[in-house]
N, C-alpha and C positions, 0 to 999 in steps of 0.2 A: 346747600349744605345738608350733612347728614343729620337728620332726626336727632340725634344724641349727641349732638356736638353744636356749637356756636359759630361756630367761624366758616365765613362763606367765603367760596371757590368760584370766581370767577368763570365762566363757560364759552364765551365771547366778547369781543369787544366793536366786530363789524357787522352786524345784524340789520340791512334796511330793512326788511321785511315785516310782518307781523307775525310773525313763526318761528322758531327755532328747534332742530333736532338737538338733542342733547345724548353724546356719546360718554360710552368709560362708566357707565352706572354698574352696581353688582345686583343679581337680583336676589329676592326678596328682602335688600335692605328700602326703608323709607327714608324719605327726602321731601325737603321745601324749596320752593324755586321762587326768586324775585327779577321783577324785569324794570330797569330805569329808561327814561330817554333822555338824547344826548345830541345839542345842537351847537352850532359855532361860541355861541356863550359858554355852556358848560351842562353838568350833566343834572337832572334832574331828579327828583324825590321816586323812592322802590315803592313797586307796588309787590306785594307777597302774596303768594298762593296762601290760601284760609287754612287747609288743613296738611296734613304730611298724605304724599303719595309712595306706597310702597312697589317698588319695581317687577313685575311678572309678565309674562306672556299673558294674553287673552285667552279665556277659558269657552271651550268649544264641546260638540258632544262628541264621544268618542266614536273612533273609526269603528269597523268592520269586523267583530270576532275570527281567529284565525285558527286553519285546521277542525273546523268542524267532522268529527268520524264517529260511526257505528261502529261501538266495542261489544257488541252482543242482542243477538234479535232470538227471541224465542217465539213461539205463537202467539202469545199475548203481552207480550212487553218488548221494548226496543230501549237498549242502553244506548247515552250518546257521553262524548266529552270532546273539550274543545280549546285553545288557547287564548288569553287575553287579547286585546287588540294591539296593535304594533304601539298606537299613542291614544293617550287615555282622554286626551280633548284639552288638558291642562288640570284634571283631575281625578279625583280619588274613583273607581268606578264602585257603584253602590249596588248594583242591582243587576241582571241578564234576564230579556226576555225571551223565551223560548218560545216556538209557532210550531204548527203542523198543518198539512194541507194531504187529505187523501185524496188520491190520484181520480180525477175525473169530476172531482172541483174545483172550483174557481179560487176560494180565498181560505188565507191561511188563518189560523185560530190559535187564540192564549192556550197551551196547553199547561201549565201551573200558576201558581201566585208566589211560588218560593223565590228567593233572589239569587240561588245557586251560584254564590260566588266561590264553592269548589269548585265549579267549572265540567261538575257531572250530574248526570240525573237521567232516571231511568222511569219510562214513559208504561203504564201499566193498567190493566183493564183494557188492551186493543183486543178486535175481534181478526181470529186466524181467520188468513190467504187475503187481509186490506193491506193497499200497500199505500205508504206514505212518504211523503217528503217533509224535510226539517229545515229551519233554520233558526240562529240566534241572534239577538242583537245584546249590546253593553248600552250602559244608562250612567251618568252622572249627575249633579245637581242641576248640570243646564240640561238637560232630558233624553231622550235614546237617539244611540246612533243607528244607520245603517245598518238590515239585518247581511249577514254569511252568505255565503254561498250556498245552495241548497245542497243537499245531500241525494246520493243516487237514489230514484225508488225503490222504497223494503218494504218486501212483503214477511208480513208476519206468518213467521213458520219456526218449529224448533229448528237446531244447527245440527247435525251430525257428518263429527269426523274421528275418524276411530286414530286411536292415541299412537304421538308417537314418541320416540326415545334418541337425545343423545348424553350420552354418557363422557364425563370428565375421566375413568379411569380405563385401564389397559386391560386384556384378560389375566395377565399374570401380577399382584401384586406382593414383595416380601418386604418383613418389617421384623423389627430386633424386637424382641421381648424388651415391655416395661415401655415402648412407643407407643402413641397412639396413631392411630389411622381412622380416615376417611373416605367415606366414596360419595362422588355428589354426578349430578348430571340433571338435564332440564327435561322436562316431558307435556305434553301437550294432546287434547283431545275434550270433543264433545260428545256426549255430556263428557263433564270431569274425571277424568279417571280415577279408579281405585287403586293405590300407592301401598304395592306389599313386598317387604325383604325376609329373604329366606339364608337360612344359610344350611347348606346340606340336604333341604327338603323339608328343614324345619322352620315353622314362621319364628320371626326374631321379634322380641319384645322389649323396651325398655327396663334397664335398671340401673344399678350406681356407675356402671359401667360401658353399659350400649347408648347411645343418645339417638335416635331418627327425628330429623325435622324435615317436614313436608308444609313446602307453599302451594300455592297453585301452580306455578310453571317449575318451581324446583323441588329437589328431592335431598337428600343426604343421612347417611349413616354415620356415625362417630364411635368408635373403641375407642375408650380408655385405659392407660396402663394395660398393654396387650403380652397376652400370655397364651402358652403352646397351645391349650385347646381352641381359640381363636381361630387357629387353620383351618382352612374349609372353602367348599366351592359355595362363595357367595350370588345369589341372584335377586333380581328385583324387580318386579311384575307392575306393570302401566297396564291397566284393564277397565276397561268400558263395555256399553251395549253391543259395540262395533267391533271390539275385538282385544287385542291383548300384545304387550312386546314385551320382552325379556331383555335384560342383560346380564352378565357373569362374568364374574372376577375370582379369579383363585388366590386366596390369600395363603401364602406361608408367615408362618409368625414364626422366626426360626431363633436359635439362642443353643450354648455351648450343651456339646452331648451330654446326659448322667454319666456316672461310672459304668467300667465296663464288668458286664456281672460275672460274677467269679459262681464256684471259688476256684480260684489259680491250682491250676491239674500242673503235676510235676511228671511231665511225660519220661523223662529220661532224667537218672543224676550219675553223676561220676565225680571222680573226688577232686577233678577241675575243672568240671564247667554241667550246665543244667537244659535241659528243653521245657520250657512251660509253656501251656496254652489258656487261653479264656473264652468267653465267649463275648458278642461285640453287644453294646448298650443295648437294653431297651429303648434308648430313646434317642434319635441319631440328633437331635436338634433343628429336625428341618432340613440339612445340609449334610451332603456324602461324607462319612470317616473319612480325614484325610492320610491321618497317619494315628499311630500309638509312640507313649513316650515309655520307654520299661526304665527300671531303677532298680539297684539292688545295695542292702546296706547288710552288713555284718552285725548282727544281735549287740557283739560285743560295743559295738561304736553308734554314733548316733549319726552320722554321717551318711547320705544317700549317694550314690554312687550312679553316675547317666551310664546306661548300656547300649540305647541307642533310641531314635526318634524319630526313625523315617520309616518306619515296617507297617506295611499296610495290614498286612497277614495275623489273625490272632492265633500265631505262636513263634516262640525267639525263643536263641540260645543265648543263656547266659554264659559265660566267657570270665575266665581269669579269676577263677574260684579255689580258696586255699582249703585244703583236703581237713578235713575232721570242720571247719568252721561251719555254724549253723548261718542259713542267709534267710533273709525277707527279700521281698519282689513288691513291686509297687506300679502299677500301669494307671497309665491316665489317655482317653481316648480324644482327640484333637481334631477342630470342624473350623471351616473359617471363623468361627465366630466366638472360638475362645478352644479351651482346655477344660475338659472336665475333673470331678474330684476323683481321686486314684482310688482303685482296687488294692489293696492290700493281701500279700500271702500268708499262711501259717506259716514257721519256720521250718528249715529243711536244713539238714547236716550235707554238706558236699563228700561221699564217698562213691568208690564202685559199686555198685546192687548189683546182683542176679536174680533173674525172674524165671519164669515157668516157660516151657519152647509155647511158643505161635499155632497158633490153628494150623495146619496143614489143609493143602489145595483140597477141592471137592475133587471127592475118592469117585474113580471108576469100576464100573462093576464087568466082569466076564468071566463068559462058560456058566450061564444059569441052567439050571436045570429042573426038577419039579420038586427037588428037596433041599437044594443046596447055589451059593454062586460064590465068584470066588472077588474079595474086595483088593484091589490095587489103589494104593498111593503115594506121594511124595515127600520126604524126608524136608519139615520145617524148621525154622531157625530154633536151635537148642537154648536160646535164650540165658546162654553163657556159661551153661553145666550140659554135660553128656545125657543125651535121651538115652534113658533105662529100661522103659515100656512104652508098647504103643497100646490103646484100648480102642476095640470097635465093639460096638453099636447097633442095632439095629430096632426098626419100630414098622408096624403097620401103617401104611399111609394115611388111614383114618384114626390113627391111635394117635395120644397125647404122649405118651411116656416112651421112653431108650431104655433098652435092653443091653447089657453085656451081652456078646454072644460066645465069650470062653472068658473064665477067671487064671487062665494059664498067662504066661505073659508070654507077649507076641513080641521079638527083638532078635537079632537085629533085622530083620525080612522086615520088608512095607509091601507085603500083599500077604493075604488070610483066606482061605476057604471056607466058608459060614456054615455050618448043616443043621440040621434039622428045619432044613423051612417047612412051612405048610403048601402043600399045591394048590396053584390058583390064585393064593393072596399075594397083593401089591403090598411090596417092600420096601422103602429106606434104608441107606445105611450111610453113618459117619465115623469120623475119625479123633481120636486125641493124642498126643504127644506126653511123656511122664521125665520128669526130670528129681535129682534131688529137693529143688526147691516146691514140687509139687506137680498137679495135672493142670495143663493148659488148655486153653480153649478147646470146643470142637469144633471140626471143619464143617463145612457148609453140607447140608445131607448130600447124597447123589442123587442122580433121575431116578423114578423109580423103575422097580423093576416089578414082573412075575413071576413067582416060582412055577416053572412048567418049561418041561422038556423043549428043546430046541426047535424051534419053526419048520415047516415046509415050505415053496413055494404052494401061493392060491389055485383054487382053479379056474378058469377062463371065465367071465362075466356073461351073464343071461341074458339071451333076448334082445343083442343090442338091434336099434331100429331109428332111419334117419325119420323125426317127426316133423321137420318143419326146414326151409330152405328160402335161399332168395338168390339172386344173381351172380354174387360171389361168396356164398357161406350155407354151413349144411347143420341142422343144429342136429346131434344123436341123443340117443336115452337109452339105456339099456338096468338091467340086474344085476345088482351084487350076484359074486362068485356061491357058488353051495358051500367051498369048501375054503375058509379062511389060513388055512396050513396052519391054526395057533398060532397065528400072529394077526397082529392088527393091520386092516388095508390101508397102506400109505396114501392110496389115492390107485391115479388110472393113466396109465400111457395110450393114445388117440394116433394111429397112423394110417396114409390115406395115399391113394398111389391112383394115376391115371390108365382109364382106361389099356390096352394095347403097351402098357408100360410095366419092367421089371420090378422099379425099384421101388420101397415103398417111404413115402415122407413121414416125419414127425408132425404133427400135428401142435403137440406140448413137449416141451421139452424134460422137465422133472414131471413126476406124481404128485408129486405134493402139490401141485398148480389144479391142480382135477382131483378136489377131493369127495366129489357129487360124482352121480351116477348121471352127469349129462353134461357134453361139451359142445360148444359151439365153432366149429372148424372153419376159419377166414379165408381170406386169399385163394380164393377159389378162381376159374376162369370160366367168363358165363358161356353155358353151350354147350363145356364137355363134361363126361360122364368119370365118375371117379367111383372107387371101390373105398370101403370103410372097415376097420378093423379096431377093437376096443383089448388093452390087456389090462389086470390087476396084480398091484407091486404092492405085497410086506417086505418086513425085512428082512426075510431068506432072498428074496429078486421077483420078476418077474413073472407073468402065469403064461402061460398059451395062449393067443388071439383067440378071439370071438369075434368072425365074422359078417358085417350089415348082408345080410340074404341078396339082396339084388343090387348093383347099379343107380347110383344117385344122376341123375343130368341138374347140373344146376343155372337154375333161370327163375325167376321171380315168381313165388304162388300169389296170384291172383285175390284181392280182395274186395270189394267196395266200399268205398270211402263212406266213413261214418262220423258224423258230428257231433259231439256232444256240447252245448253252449255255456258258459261261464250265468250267471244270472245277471249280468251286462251287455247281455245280447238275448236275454228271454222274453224283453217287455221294451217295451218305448223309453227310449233316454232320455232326459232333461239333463241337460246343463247350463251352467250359467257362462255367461260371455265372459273368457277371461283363466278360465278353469280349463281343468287335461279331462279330456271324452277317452274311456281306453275301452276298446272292446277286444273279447279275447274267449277262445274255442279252445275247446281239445280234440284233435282230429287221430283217426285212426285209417289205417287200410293199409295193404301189400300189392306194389310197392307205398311207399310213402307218395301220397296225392300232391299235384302240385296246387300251392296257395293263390287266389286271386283275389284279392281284394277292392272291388267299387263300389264311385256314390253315383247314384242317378245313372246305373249304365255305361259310365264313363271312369277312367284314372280318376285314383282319389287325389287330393294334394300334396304337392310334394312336400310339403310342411309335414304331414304325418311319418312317422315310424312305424315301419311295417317290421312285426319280428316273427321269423319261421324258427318253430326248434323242431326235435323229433319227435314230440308228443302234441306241439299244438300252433297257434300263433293268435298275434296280439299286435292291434291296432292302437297308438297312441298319437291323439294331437294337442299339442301343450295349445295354451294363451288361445281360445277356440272364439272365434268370432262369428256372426251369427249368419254368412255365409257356410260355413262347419254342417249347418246343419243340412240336414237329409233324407235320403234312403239307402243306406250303406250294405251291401250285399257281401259275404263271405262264400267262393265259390272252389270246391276240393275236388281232384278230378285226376283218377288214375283210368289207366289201361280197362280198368275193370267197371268203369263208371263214373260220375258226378255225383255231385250233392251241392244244391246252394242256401243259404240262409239266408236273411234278410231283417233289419231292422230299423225303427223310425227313429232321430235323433234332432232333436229339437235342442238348439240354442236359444236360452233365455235372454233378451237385451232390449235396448231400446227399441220404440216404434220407428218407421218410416214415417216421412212427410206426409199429411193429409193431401185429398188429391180436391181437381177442380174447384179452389178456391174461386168464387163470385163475387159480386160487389152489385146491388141491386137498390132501389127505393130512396134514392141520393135526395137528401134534403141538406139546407142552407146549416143544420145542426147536427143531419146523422144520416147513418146507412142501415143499410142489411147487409150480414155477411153469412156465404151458405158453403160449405164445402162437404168433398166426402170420407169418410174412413179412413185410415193409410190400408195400401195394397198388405202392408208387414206389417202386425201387432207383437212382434217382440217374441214371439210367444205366449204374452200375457194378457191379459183383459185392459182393454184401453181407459185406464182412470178418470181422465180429464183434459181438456182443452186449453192451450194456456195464447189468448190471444190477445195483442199487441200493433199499437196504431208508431206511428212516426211521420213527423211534418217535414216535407221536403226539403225543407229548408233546414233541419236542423238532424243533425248524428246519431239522439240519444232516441232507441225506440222506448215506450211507454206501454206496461201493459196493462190494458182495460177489462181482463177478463182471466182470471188463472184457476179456478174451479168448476168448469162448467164441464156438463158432460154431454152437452146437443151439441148437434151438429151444424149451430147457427146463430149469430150472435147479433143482437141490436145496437150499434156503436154514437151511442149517445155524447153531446158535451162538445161536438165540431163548431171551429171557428168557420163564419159563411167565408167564403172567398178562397180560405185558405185548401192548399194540394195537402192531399195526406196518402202514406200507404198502408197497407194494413199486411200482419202476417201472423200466421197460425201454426202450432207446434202442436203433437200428441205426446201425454205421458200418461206411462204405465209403472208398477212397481219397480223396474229397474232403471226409470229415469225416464228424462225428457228427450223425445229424437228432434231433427233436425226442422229449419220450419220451413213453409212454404208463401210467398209471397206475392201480394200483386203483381201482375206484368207489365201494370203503370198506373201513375200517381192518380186519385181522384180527387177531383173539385168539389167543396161540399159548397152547392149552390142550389136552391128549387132547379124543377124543371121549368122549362119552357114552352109556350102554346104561339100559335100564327096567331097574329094582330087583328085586330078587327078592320071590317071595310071605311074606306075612305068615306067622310060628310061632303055632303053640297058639291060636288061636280058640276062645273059649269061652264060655257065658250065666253071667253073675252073679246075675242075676235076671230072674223073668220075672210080670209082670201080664197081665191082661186083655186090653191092649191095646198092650202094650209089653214090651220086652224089651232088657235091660243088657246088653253085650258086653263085651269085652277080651279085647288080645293081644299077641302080641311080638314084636320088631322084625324084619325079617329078615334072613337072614345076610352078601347082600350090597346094597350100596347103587347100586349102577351108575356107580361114578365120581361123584357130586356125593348132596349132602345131601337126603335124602327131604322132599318139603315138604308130603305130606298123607297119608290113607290114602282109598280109596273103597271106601264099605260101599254093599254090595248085598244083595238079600231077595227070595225066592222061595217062591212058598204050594207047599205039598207035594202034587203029582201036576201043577203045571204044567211048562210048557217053558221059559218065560223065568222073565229075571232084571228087577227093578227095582231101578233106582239109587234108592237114600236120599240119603246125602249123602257131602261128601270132609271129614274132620273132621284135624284136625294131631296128635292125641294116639291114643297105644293104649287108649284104650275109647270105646267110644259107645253111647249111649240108644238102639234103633230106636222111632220111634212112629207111631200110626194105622193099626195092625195090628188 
């Protein structure tokens, strides 16, 4: 029956035995149990259990902690955490004990007294480059279970890994005004990195409005209620000792344009309809104008009136306007993202206007002379009244102020003869149009001019002379003309005619292309000899040639290639493995030298980019490995000679394998291990030795030795019997190279010496022909188990000895004696 209840429940009724299992209990409720016996008469008096038994499993110590892992090793500390065990034994667990074992001892040790049932704890006070092994066990009130599994060997050293970045958001982010937005994303790196958002190039700071929360692996920005100045190129900077990452997001915070700014220009009115323009928002909202909405209402009404809502253009006609009535205009600028508030006009009466004529075109000037020119120009729109006068103008090109240059009126003619110029000075002159409504603009000045009598043609250019030539091109130089004809030299016409030939070619086709006293004449054909001729053009035309004195033959003048080095090629390179080596020259000489570039004598790799231009060339090898490195030779070499250069290029990287690794002085506990240098130190000074044992029988190597810098190590702590191999690595500042290992397993056993000689020798019997031995063992055995004896026989008065046999027992038979 149940503890709290009276009435008992039968469990069986055919039980011979003295036992019974009793099924269908719940557990942890209590219960009392009675047992009767029962014979052909009938059943006899219960006997009761004394006290109540509450129903449980038997409590056990718990299993095996699970997922033992190193979450962070520094030099002197090792974080760990771990998970409960699968089953807790049938109880509560109270307690976890943690152990340690460094590597090349035998037994592991209490490293706390806490009972870390967070299930984390970070281990502190180790000494840097020991390495250690960990494990845990769990404890309940019946006592510790079973420790974990051990943890790989750590060596204490800090962790560096230079940070890195992913990002939750896109580069382009847009958001409505009065939204909030975020930016989040995870980042990672040791040490910790430093977490900074910029926006624009300025660092962002919290306020009622910005939020930044930064965890250790996350990051995040928050805007609240976002508004237009919020736009901007956002970034956010992950930085450590190792290095630095970036991410960027351009935020638009976009919302309806302002109005669009006025004030509303009434470009044109007439007494039924209007042209007005504006100008388009200050602030477009983040989002292109899509359109403008124009509106116009009648002062007298209160009534707005649509004119139209799809005109990109800041300026409409308005349309369908009753003559004497004054009107308002009203515009409102339109973006996806709403309509802004309207521009509003002053009032305007719808009638005809007349206005002042138009600027007229820019006036031509002809027939100058040194006191007088004469101004021509075109009849502009009268602007709806008859032009009555035209008025010109004139001003010194370095003068501020116009001049009338006659108070007569000039009409109806459009062209003036100006006089009293002064000779020599540079003139302007413009134009205006005069109507009853008044003077209208002026037209745009004209070119200027000089007062001074009409031009000549130049006279022929001085001295011309071919300076310089190559295979197909002749370069000339020559002197301005003596005599300019009073006009300015446009430039130079260059023609050039073959040998034994009539006709002469252009060289240039305008003046104005040659406005220097030196042209350089192409398309040459190499070999033959050509004639040169130079003329000078103002603008009267032409002067007379001025002819190159002798005969050009053209063919390449002769130079020696000359070097001059980049500071990348002046001194010994260092690079690091992984990085672009670019070496690069400036080379000169006629003809242009051909480029060759080698390392050691031989083609360089075809990994490199070799670039030739016509001033130099340049060597570049991306991701450079520490075969890259060299003696790389830069060699220029024309008709007229060589040049070579040369430089040393050293890639910085790991070492190579130590060489003739040994194994010497083999005891039942330990060895000697002797190797030599790596042939490659990286480029770098070889820091330390990191050496490492492994038992034949098992995967995991172990290393014994990770700061040494000899070249020879005592390998202590070998089990006797057991095969072990051993292997050695070099490290320098940029890391650990490759290792080099036994060429087979050694047995860590003493040595071994020959046995000492046999006791007591002596005949048992002797025949005819034969003769029975035996004898006893001897005193020492040499370190291992004797595994034969050799019996030898010698006839009496010889010298030698004969071998018989090597028999495994203390007697032997000799025979054939």
């Amino acid at each position: 029956r149940e503890a709290d209840r009276r009435a008992w429940t039968p469990v069986s009724y055919t039980v011979t035995r003295q036992n019974a299992t009793i099924q269908g209990l719940i557990e942890g409720k209590a219960y009392f149990f009675r047992i009767a016996a029962e014979n052909l008469i009938g059943m006899g008096p219960f006997t009761e259990t004394t006290k109540e038994i509450v129903i449980r499993d038997p409590i056990t110590v718990p299993d095996r902690p699970e997922d033992l892992e190193v979450k962070a090793v520094t030099k002197n500390s090792v974080t760990l955490t771990w998970n409960p065990p699968k089953y807790n034994g049938g109880s509560d667990i109270t307690m976890y004990v943690l152990e340690s074992r460094l590597i090349g001892k035998d037994k592991f040790h209490k490293v706390t007294k806490e009972k870390m049932l967070d299930r984390k704890f970070t281990i502190e006070g180790l000494k840097e480059g020991d390495t250690y092994e960990y494990r845990v066990s769990a404890c309940n009130i019946v006592g510790q279970g079973k420790p974990s599994f051990c943890t790989k060997p750590i060596t204490c050293k800090d962790e560096i890994a230079p940070p890195t970045l992913d990002l939750d958001f896109r580069d382009k982010l847009i958001v409505r005004v009065g939204e909030a937005f975020s930016l989040t994303g995870r980042y990672s790196g040791k040490p910790a990195p430093k977490v900074t958002w910029l926006k624009d190039d300025t660092v962002l700071k919290e306020d009622d409005r910005i939020k930044i929360k930064t965890t250790p692996t996350t990051l995040c920005l928050g805007v609240l209620k976002s508004v237009r100045e919020d736009t901007g190129k956002y970034c956010v900077t992950v930085e450590n000792s190792t290095g630095s990452r970036k991410g960027f997001c351009q935020v638009n915070v976009v919302d309806r344009p302002s109005p669009p700014v006025g004030p509303v220009i009434f470009d044109e009115v007439y007494k039924d309809h209007m042209v007005v323009s504006w100008k388009p928002p200050l602030d477009d909202g983040g989002s292109e104008i899509t359109n403008y909405i124009i509106e116009k209402k009648d002062t007298h009404k209160d009534l707005w009136m649509p004119v139209t809502s799809a005109t990109v253009k800041t300026t409409c006609k308005v349309p369908k306007l009753l003559e004497g009535r004054e009107y308002q205009i009203r515009i409102y600028a339109e973006n996806l993202y709403g309509i802004s508030d309207p521009l509003i006009s002053d009032e305007m009466k719808a009638k005809d206007r007349f206005r002042v004529p138009d600027a007229p075109e820019q006036p031509i000037i002809k027939d100058v002379t040194k006191d007088s020119a004469v101004v021509v120009w075109n009849k502009p729109y009268d602007g709806g009244k008859p032009i009555t006068n035209y008025i010109v103008e004139k001003k010194e090109t370095m003068a501020t102020r116009w001049v009338r240059v006659t108070k007569d009126p000039i009409f109806p003619g459009t062209k003036f003869k100006v006089p009293d110029l002064l000779e020599g000075c540079e003139y302007e002159f413009r134009v205006s149009a005069e109507n009853e409504i008044g003077v209208g603009d002026p037209s745009p000045p004209s070119k200027p001019i000089f007062a001074r009598d009409p031009i000549a043609k130049p006279s022929p250019p001085v001295n011309p002379e071919a300076v310089d030539k190559t295979k197909n091109s002749v370069d000339l130089s020559w002197q301005p003309p003596r005599h300019d004809g009073n006009g300015k030299i446009i430039g130079y016409l260059i023609e050039y005619q073959k040998v034994g030939d009539e006709e002469w070619k252009k060289a240039n086709l305008t003046a104005d292309s040659c406005p220097e006293t030196k042209y350089k004449v192409t398309g040459l054909t190499e070999g033959l000899t050509y004639k040169f001729r130079v003329k000078a053009v103002n603008a009267a035309g032409e002067s007379d040639p001025a002819h190159v004195p002798d005969p050009v033959e053209v063919k390449d003048r002769l130079e020696p290639p000359e070097l001059i080095l980049d500071a990348n090629m002046a001194r010994e390179q260092h690079v690091k493995a992984g990085d672009t080596l670019r070496l690069s020259a400036v080379i000169k000489g006629v003809p242009f030298p051909k480029v060759t570039w080698k390392k050691e004598d031989h083609e360089v790799s075809p990994k490199a980019d070799i670039e030739v231009t016509g001033v130099g060339s340049k060597l570049e090898i991306r991701n450079t490995v520490h075969e890259d490195g060299g003696m790389y030779s830069l060699t220029v070499e024309n008709p007229a000679g060589s040049k070579t250069v040369s430089v040393k290029v050293v890639v910085l990287d790991k070492p190579g394998p130590p060489r003739n690794l040994k194994v010497s002085d083999v005891r039942s506990d330990s060895c000697y291990l002797t190797w030599m240098e790596p042939e490659d130190d990286g480029g770098s000074v070889i820091t330390n030795y990191v050496v490492e044992r492994k038992d034949v029988a098992s995967a995991q190597w172990v290393a014994i030795s990770s700061s040494s810098k000899k070249r020879s190590h005592l390998a202590k702590y070998l089990m006797e019997g057991t095969q072990y191999q051993f292997r050695v690595a070099a490290e320098n500042q940029f890391g650990r190279g490759p290792y080099v290992e036994t060429l087979k397993p050694i047995k860590a056993i003493d040595p071994l010496h020959p046995p000492g000689p046999p006791k007591n020798l002596h005949h048992v019997d002797v025949d005819k022909t034969e003769v029975s031995l035996a004898w006893n063992r001897p005193d020492r055995d040499g370190g291992a188990e004797i595994t034969g004896y050799l019996v030898e026989y010698q006839e009496d008065g010889a010298d030698e000895w004969t071998k018989f046999q090597t028999v495994p027992m203390l007697d032997c038979v000799v025979t054939g004696l």
